[in-house]
N, C-alpha and C positions, 0 to 999 in steps of 0.2 A: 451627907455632904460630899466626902471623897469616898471610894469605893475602898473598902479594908480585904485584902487580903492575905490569906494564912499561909504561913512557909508549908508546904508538902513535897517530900522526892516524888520526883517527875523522870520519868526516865525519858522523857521527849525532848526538856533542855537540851542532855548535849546532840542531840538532831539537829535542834532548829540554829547552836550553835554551831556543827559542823556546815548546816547549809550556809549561815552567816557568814562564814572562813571562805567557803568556795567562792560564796559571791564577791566577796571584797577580792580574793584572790586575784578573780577576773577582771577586775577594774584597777588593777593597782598597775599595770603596762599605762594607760590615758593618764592616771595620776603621778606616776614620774614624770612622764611626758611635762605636762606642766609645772610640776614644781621645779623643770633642773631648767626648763626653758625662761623661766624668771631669771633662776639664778644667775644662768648663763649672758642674758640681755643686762641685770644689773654691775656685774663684773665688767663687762665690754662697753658698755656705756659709762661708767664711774672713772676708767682709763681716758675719756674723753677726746681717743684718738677719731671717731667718727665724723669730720668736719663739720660738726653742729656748734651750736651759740652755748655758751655755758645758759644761757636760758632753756634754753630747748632741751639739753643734757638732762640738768636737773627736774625739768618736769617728767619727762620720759622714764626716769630713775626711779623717781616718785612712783608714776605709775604701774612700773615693772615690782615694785615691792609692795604698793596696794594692791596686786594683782596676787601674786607670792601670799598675801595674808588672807585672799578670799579663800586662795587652795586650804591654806591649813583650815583657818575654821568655818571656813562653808563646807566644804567637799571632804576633810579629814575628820575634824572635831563633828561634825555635823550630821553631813552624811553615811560618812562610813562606822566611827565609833558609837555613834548615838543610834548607829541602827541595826547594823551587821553583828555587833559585839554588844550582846547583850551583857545585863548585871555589870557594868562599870561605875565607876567612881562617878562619870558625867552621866550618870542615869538621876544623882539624887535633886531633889524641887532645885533649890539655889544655886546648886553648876546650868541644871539647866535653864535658867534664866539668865546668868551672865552669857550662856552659850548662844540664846535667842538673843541678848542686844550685841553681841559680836558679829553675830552673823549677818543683821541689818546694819549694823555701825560701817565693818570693812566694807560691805558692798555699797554703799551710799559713797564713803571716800574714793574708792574705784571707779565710781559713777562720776562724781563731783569733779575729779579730777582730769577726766577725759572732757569732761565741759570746760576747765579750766584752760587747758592745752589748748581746746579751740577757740575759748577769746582770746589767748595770747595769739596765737598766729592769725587772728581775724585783726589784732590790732597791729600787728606787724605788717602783715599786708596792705590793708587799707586806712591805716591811722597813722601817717608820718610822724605830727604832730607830737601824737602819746607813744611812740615807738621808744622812745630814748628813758621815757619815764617809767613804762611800766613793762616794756619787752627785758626785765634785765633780772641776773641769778639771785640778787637780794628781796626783790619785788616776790618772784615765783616764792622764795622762801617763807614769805610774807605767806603769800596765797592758799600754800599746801599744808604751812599752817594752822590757818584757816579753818582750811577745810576739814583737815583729819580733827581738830576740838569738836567746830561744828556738827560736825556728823555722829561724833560717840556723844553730844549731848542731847543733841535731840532725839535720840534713841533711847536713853535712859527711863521714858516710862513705860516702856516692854518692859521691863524687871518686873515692876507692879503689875502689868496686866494678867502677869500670869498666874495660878494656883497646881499646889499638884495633884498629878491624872488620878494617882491611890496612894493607900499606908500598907507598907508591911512593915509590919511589927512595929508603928508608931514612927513609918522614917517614910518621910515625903521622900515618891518618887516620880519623876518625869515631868512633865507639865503641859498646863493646857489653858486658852484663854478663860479667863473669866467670864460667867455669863451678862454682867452686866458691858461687856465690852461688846455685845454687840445689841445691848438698848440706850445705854446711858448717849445723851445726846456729848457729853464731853470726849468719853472713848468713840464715839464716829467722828466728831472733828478730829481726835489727833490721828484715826486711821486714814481718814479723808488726805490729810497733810501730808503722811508720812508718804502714801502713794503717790500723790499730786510730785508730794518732793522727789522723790524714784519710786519709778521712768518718766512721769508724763513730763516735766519740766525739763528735765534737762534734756529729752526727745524735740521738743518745741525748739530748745535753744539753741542746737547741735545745729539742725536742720533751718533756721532760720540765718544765724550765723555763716553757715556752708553756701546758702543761697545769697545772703549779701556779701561773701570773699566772692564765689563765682558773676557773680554781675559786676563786683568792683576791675577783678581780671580782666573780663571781657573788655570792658570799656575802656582801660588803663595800656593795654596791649594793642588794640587799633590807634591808639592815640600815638602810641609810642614809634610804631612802624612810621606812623606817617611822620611822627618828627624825625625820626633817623633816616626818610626815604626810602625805608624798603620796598620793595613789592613781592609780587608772587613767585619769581624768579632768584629774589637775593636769599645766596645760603651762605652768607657770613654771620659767625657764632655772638650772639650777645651774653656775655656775662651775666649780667642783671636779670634779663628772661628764665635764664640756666639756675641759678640759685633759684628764683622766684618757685621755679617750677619744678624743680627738690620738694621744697617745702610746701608748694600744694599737692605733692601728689603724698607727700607724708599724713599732711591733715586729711586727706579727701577718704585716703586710706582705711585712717582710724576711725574718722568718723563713721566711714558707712559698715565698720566692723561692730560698730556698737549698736548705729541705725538695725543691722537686719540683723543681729544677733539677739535684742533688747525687743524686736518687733511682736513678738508670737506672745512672750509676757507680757506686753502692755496691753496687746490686742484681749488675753486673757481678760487681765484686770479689769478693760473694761466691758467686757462680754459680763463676767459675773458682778459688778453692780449694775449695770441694764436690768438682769435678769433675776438681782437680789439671790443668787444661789452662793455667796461670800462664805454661807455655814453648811454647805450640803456634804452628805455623805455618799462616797461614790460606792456601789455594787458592785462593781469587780476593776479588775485590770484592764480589762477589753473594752472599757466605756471610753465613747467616745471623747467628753469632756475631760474625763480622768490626764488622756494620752494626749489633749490638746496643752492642758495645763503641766506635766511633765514633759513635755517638749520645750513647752518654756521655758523649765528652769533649767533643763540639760544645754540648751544654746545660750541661757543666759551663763552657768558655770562654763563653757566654753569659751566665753569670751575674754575669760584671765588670764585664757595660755596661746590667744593668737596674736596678738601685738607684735610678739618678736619674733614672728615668719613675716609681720607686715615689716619691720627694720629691714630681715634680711632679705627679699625682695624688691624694697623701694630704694633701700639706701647701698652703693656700694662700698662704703668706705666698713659700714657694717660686718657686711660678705667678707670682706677682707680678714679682719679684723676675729672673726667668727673662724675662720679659716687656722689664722694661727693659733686661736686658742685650741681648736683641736687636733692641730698637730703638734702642741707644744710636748704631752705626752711622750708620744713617739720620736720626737728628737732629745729628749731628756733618755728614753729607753737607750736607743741609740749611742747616746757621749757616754753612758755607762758600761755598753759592751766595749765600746772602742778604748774605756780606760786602759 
């Protein structure tokens, strides 16, 4: 049933763990990189000095720390401890199955919640009506609510799908699907779902969404010149315009940061049920499929730590604000020489 093996000195262990140490070594520059750049966008955003709506704040917040939890257990807990670092504590069956539904859980809230961002501002934009009722920081609360129960429940039958890889010495280690998970007609619906649910749906939503703001814009803005009388020659500042166009160049932003970061993995997914290779074993590192589908998931983990280059690019009050946090250091150095 599971493969049993016997403890023997191996003098090759600590090899394959020094090679383990270099490689995580070399990746731990990108992995700062995003973990302080969370930190740094949830700090400067939670201060609320960046002229945004306490709606908008608080989703952004949201998302900056959904983001913050993919790094820990997709890219920390996941990638680097569960691979680089061998014989740990999260090597045994049961961590690693809470590890496998964390790992779908946070990334689904990450997902969910960049969809969520874009109906709010899709209903701000073009929904006057429901603007008052649902554009507001109690509402989002409501929402990301939600969506973070949502997502760790429907995740909860990856615990069950899994069994562990072997025993040593009678102690379940690592884990792997079940074989009936990929005949049982029940386990292909919930895999069917879980995919359907991230990427392909909230891909469809993003972009559907994106495409009725942009059409509502379009239409909304010829309308509007012609009632204020502009023409092509009038370059006096509209207020209204100027906010408006804040706030689609923020969504437009996010969204196609997800769009073509989210692209290569979806186009994966569905390449391998076209092709039914869902269970294949790849031959080396140099395959060509191998390096399609790790491309995917390096751009989709990329996606967690570019958000707050999108702030501070799109938005200035961000810049600013970004500015003083890090010269606050160096003037704090400073009142201390000069005491």
């Amino acid at each position: 049933m599971y493969e049993k093996v016997k403890v023997v000195g191996d003098p090759r262990e600590s090899y394959f763990l020094l090679v383990g140490l270099l490689s995580l070594t070399s990746k731990l520059p990108s992995i700062l990189v995003c973990f302080i750049v969370n930190i740094v966008a949830i700090v400067i955003l939670s201060r609320g000095r960046c002229s945004l709506s306490k709606c908008i704040t608080f989703y952004l917040v949201a998302m900056a720390a959904a983001d913050l939890s993919v790094v820990i257990f997709v890219v920390i807990f996941n990638r680097i401890l569960g691979i680089y670092i061998a014989a740990n504590t999260l090597s045994a069956t049961p961590m690693c199955r809470v590890k496998t539904l964390l790992v779908f859980a946070t990334t689904d809230v990450s997902v969910w919640l960049t969809v969520a961002f874009t109906f709010d501002r899709f209903v701000a934009i073009c929904c006057e009506k429901l603007k008052h009722k649902l554009c507001t920081k109690d509402c989002a609360a409501v929402i990301v609510g939600s969506v973070l129960v949502l997502s760790y429940v429907r995740n909860i039958p990856w615990y069950f799908a899994l069994e562990p890889l072997y025993m040593l010495d009678n102690l379940p280690l690592y884990c792997r699907l079940r074989s009936p998970f990929y005949t049982s007609p029940l386990w292909q619906s919930f895999s069917y779902f879980i995919r359907i649910a991230t990427p392909v749906l909230p891909f469809v939503i993003i972009l559907l969404l994106n495409v009725l703001t942009m059409r509502y814009i379009f239409v909304t803005s010829k309308a509007r010149k012609v009632l204020l009388g502009k023409n092509g020659t009038d370059k006096r500042p509209d207020p209204e315009m100027d906010n408006r166009r804040k706030s689609i160049i923020l969504l437009f932003s996010i969204s196609a940061n997800f769009i073509i970061l989210w692209l290569i993995y979806t186009a994966h997914y569905v390449y391998e049920r076209c092709t039914k290779t869902y269970n294949y074993s790849y031959s080396g590192y140099n395959e060509s499929v191998y390096i399609f589908e790790e491309t995917g998931n390096m751009l989709l983990l990329l996606s967690c730590c570019t958000n707050t280059f999108i702030y501070a690019i799109s938005q200035n009050k961000f810049r600013e604000e970004l500015n003083k946090l890090m010269q606050y250091p160096l003037h704090r150095i400073v009142r201390i020489v000069n005491m």
